[in-house]
N, C-alpha and C positions, 0 to 999 in steps of 0.2 A: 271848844265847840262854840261857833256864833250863837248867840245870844237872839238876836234879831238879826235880819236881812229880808232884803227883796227879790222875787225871781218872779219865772211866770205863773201868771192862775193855771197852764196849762201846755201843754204841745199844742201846736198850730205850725199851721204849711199855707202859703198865700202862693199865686201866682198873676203875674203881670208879663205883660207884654211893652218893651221900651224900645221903641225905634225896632223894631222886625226881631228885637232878641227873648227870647224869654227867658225872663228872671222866675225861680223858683224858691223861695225862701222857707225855709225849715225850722222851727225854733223846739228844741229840746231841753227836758229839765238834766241834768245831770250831777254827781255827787264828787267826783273825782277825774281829773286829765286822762284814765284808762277806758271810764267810761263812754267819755267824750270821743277818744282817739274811734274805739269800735263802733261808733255810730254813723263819724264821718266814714269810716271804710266802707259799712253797708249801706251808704247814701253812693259814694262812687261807684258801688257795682252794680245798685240801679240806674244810675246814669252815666253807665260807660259809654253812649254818645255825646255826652253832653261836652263843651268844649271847655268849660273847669268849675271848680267845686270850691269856692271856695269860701270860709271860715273863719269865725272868732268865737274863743271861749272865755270864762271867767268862772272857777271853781276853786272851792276850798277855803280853809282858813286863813287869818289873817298871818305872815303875807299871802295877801292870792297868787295862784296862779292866771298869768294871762297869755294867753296861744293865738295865732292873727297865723293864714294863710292869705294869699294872693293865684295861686294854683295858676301860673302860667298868665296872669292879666299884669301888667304895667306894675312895677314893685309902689306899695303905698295905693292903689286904685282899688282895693278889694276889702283884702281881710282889717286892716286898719279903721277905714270908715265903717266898715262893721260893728269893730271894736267899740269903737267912739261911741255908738250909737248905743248899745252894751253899758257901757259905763256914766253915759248921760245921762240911763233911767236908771244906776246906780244898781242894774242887775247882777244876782253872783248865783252859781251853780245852772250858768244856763249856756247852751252851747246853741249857737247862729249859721246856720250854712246856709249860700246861696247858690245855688245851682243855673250857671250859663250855659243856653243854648243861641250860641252866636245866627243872629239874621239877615249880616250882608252889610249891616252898616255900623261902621267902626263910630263910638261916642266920643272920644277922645277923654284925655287923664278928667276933666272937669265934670264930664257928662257919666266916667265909669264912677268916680265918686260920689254923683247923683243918685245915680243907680242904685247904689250896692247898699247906699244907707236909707235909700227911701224904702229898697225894698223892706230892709229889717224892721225899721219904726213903722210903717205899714202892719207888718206882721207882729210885732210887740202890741199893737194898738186892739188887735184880734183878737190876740192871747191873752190879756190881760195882766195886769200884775198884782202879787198879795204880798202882805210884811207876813214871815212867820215869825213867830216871836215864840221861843223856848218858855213856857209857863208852867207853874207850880199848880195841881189838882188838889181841890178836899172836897170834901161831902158834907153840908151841913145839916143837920138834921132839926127842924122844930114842930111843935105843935103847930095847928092848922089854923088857928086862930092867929099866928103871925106872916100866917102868906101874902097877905096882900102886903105887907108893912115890908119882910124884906124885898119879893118885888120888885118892889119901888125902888128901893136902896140899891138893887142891883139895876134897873135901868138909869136912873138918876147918873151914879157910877159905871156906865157904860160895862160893866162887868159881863165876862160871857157862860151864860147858862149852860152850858151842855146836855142835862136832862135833870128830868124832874120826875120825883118816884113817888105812890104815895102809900102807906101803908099806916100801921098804927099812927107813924108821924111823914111828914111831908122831908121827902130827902132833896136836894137841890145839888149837885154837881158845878161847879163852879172851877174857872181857870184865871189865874194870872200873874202876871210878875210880881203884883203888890202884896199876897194872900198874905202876911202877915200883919199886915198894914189893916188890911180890909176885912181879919178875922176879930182883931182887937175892937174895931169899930161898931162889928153888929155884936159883939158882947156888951157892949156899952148901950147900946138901941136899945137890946132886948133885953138889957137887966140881965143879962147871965141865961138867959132862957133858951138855949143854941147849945148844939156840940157839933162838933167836927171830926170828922172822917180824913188825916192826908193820905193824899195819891200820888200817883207819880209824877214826873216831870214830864210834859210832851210839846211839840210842840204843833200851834195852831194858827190859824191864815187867817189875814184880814183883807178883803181887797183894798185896794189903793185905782186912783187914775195915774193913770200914764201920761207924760206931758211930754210936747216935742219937743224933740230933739231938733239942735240946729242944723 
């Protein structure tokens, strides 16, 4: 199981217009090449006019898988620069189709490769991108008289809060990869004044910016 990776904040579809053709770009989250495979099918039988469909993915564990169609455009002029574009922003578990509807003027090999990766960095740029990062859960629980003091500790330490309960004592949900690290430390703060609740492992998004691609 990846530990951390990046992919997108979300699905996104951009469309442009390049020389009389219309590019349609698609960006999907995906977990596995099966998932991937049925998305692109039901992308080509909404665009069974369209004159090609063409594709790059990146899914799964290390080694990944990596998938590049061209669907009929100049071999190298499509799914490739896709790819590229895919891996420049270091995405995985995300699948890229661009949808041609040809407009009478041919781009040539330089111009479809212009194309086909502006569309995607265009549309990665929409979507946004997050790091998940697989993190460790607990609950800590203290008197209310130390709210403000952890807090602090917890934004100081950029830590991510998840919720806050409060009842006889103040409960705090708390996620991260350091939690043994960062549970040792508020015992030390609070003199022992703290207990902890662990929880599951999940994992959680951080956005990130997206930078261009060459």
């Amino acid at each position: 199981m990846n530990q951390t990776y990046i992919t997108i904040a979300k699905d996104e579809t951009t469309e442009q217009i390049i020389k009389k053709s219309r590019f349609i770009c698609a960006l999907h989250r995906v977990t596995n090449e099966e998932e991937a495979r049925e998305i692109i099918s039901t992308t080509k039988k909404m665009h069974t006019k369209a004159n090609h469909n063409c594709y790059a993915f990146i899914v799964g564990e290390t080694p990944e898988i990596h998938r590049s169609s061209d669907d009929g455009e100049p071999s190298g002029t499509a799914g490739v620069p896709i790819l590229e574009v895919l891996k420049a922003q270091q995405v995985k578990n995300t699948l890229a189709i661009v949808t041609r509807y040809f407009g009478g003027t041919k781009l040539g090999t330089g111009g479809l490769l212009r194309a086909y990766a502006h569309a995607t960095t265009s549309t990665l740029t929409k979507a946004g991108l997050v790091q998940r990062r697989l993190e460790y859960t607990a609950t800590a629980f203290v008197d209310y008289s130390y709210l403000n003091q952890i807090n602090y500790f917890f934004q100081s330490k950029q830590i991510k809060v998840i919720s806050t309960d409060f009842s006889d004592k103040v409960a705090l949900t708390i996620a991260s990869d350091q939690l043994p690290v960062i549970k040792k430390e508020l015992i030390e703060l609070l003199n022992n004044n703290i207990q902890f609740e662990d929880g599951p492992r999940k994992y959680y998004e951080y956005p990130i910016e997206a930078t261009n691609s060459r």
